[in-house]
C-alpha positions, 0 to 999 in steps of 0.5 A: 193508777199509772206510773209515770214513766222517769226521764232517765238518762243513760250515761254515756258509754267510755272505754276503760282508761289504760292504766301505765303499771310500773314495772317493779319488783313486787311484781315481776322478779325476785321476792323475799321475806326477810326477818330482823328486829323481830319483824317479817319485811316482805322485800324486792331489789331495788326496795328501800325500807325502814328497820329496827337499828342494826348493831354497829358491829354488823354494819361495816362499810355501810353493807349488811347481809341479812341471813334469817330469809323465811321464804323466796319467790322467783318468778311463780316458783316459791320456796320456804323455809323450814326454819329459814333458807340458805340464801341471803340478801345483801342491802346497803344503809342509806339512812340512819335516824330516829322516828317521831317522838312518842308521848307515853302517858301515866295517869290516875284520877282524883289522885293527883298522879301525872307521868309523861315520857318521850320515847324516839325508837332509833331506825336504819333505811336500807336499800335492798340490792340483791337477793342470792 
């Protein structure tokens, strides 16, 4: 038996595109991870993200200083801490709010049992601007 030989095509060969990278903190800069809410944030300047509520007594002005800082990263040189570091990082709120609702359902079979509670889990949005 003889193979038969595929009429296959090569493809044409491209260069690789250039790809722009956006030059932000989580790739050059200052980095570190910050706990609050019972939650670990890794954060840059300039990052915004999306807390727990904060108490309105350590809101003032808007600012809020975080001072639980596990670890920090500046340039290739990483420091951590045992617990925490001495360093804090400074934010301000841009925005108060609340998340989409969540439906918590309770039910049990053949016995006519249906609960259905809503719960709205409270959320502040900070900008970081400036890790000291």
């Amino acid at each position: 038996m003889e193979k038969k030989e595929e009429n296959k095509k090569t493809p044409a060969k491209t260069t690789p595109k250039e790809v722009e990278k956006k030059e932000t903190a989580k790739t050059t800069g200052k980095l570190a991870v910050i706990k609050t809410g019972g939650k670990q944030y890794l954060v840059g300047e300039g990052d915004v993200i999306k807390i727990e509520k904060l108490p309105e007594d350590s809101i003032k002005n808007e600012k809020v200083t975080f001072e639980d800082i596990l670890m920090t990263i500046d340039g290739g040189k990483v420091t951590l801490g045992t617990p925490t570091l001495s360093t804090k990082v400074s934010a301000s709120v841009v925005e108060e709010g609340r998340n989409k609702k969540i439906s918590v359902i309770r039910f049990r079979s053949k016995s006519r049992y249906f609960k259905n509670k809503g719960h709205r889990q409270p959320f502040h949005k900070v900008k970081i601007e400036k890790i000291a």
